[in-house]
C-alpha positions in Angstrom: 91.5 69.4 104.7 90.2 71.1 107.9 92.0 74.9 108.7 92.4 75.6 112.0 92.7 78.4 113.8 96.0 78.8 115.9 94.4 81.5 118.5 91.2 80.1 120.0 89.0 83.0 120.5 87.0 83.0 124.5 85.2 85.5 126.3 86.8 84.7 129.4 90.6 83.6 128.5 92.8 85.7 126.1 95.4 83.5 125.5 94.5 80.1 124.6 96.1 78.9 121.9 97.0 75.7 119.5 100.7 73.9 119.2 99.6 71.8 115.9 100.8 73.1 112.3 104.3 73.9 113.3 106.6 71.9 110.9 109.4 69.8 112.1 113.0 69.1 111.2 112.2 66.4 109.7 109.6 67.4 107.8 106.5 66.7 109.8 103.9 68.9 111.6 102.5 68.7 114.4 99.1 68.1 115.0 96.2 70.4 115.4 93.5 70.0 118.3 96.1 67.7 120.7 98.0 70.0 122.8 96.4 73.4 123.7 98.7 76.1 126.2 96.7 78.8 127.9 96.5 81.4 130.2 94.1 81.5 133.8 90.8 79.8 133.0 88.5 81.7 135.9 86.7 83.8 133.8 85.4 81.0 131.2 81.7 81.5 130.6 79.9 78.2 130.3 79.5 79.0 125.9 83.5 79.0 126.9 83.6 75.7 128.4 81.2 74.3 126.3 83.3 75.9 123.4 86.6 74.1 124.6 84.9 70.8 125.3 83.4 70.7 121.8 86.6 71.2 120.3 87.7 67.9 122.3 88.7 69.1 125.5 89.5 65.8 127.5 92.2 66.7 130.2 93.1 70.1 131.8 96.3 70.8 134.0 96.3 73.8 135.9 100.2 74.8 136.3 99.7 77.5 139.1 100.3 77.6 142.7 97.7 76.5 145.9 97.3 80.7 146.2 96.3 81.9 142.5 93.6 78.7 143.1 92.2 80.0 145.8 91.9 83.8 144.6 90.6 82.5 141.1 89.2 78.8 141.2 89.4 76.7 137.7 86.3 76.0 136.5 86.8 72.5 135.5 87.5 71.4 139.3 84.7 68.8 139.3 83.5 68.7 135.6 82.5 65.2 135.0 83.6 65.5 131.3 87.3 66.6 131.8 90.3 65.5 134.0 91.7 68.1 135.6 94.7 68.1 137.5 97.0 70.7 139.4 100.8 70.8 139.5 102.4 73.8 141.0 105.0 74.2 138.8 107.3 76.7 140.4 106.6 75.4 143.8 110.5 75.2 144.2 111.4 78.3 143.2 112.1 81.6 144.8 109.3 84.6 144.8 110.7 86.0 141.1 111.4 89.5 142.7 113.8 87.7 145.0 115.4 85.9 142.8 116.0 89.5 140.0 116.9 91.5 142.7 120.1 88.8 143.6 121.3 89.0 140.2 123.2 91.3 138.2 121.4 90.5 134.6 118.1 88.9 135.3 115.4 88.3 132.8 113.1 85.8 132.6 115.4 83.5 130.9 117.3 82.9 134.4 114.1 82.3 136.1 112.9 79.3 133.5 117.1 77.4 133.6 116.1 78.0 137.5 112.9 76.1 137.0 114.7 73.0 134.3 117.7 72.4 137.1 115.1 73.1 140.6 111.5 72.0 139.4 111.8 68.6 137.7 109.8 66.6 140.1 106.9 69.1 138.7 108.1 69.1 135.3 107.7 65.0 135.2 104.5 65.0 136.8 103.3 67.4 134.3 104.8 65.4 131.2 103.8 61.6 132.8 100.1 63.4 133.0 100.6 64.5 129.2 101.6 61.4 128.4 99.0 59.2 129.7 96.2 61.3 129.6 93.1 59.8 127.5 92.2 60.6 123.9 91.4 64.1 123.5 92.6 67.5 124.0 95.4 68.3 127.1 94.8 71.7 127.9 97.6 73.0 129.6 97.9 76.7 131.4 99.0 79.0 134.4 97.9 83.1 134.7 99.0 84.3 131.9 100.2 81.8 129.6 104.0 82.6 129.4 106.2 81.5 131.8 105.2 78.3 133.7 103.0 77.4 130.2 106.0 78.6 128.0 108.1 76.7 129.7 106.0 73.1 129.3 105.3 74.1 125.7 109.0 74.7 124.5 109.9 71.3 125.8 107.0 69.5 124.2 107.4 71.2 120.8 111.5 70.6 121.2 111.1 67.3 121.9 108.4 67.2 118.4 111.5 68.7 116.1 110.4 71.9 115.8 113.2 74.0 115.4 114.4 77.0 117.8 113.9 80.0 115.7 109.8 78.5 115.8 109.7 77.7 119.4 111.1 81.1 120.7 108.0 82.4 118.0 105.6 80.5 119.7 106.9 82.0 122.7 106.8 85.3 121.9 103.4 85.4 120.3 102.0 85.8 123.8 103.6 89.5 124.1 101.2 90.6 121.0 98.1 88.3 122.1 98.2 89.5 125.5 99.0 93.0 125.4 95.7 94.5 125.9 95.6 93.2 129.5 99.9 93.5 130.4 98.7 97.3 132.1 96.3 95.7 134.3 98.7 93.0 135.3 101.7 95.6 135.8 98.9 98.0 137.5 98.3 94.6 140.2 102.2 94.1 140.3 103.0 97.3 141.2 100.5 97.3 143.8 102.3 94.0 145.6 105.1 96.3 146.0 106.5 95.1 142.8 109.3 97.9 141.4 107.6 99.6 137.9 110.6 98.3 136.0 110.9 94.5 137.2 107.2 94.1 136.5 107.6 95.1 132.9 110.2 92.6 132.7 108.4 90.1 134.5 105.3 90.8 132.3 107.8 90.3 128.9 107.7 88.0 126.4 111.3 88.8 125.0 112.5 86.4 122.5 115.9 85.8 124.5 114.8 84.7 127.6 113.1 81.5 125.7 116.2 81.8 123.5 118.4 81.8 126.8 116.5 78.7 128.3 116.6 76.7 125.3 120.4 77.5 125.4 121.0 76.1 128.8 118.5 72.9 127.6 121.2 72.3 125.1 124.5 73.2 126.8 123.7 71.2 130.3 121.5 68.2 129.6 122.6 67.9 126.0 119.3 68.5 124.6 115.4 67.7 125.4 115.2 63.9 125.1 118.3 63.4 127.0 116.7 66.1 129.8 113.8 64.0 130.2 115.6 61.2 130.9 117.6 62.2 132.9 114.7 63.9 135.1 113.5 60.5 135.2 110.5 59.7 132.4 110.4 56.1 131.1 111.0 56.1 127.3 107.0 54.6 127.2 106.4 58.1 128.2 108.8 59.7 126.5 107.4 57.9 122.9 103.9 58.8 124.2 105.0 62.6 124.0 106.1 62.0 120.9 102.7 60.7 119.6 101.0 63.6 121.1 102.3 66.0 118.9 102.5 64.2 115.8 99.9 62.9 113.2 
């Protein structure tokens, strides 16, 4: 039996990582080299793409915004061996210092119930693409792999089986695998005018604020599979989700 590595090592992305070999309720696990979440993609070298393409790289989606494309293009925009495809994913949400500085307890928590109840045209589009994209790899990502990715990822690994404890892990793995860089991305916060102290919490990867979200998954739509419904995916595409994630 093939072991696989959860964290795949790049020179140019820090944060790319596998959703297969977490065990489900029920007892199965979910399956390695199907889903991959990541962080911003720019700095790939070509050994990098050639790296993710040999691992069976078939489908990227690129979860940030028309403004973080243009400052830092994806490097799969026009690869004839890979689908890429863009969905802004917060698009419908407030700049996040806006939105802490009008409430009393913010965390990043607030911010991802903000994007299950505002973003869910988004959301589907980025699940129907999951769902129907070809054999292969989906490569999934934003900048740095934790909010807009976290978000996508919880959902797909709730709606596997995997229980909450392991999802708000998975979460929270990004706050060790991405330290080395979180001072350069407070240092570029800060210098938008960002307050010291909301970019750290920005930058976090506290267990609560998935633990929060996953709360308010359960308490207002009664759970993932009813929330996707609900937001409007066929159960084809639902099933399909399903598949992706399981042997």
């Amino acid at each position: 039996m093939q072991n696989y590595e959860r964290h795949i090592a790049l020179a140019g992305a820090r944060n790319v990582r596998d959703l297969g070999g977490y065990t489900a309720i029920d007892g199965r696990q979910t399956r390695w080299r199907s889903l991959l979440r990541g962080d911003a993609l720019h700095a790939l070298t070509e050994t990098d793409i050639e790296a993710l393409i040999a691992h069976g790289v078939t489908t990227v989606i690129d979860l940030r915004n028309p403004q973080e494309l243009a400052r830092e293009a994806n490097p799969f925009v026009g690869n004839a061996r890979v689908r890429y495809e863009n969905v802004s994913l917060f698009s419908a949400l407030a700049p996040v210092e806006m939105m802490a500085a009008q409430s009393a307890d913010f965390d990043m928590g607030e911010r991802y119930c903000h994007a299950l109840d505002n973003c869910q045209p988004a959301i589907v589009k980025v699940l129907t693409s999951i769902a129907n994209a070809p054999d292969g790899i989906v490569l999934f990502h934003c900048t740095a792999g934790k909010d807009r990715t976290g978000i996508i990822a919880a959902l797909m690994l709730a709606l596997a089986g995997i229980d909450e404890k392991t999802i708000i892990e998975d979460y929270a793995l990004t706050g060790t695998i991405f330290a080395p860089l979180l001072a350069d991305f407070h240092a570029r916060a800060v210098a938008r005018g960002v307050p010291s102290e909301l970019a750290h919490l920005i930058l976090a990867s506290t267990p609560h604020s998935m633990a929060r979200m996953l709360a308010h998954l359960a308490a207002r739509y009664a759970g993932v599979t009813a929330y996707l419904a609900q937001i409007g995916l066929s159960d084809a595409d639902i099933r399909s989700l399903e598949a992706r994630l399981h042997a």
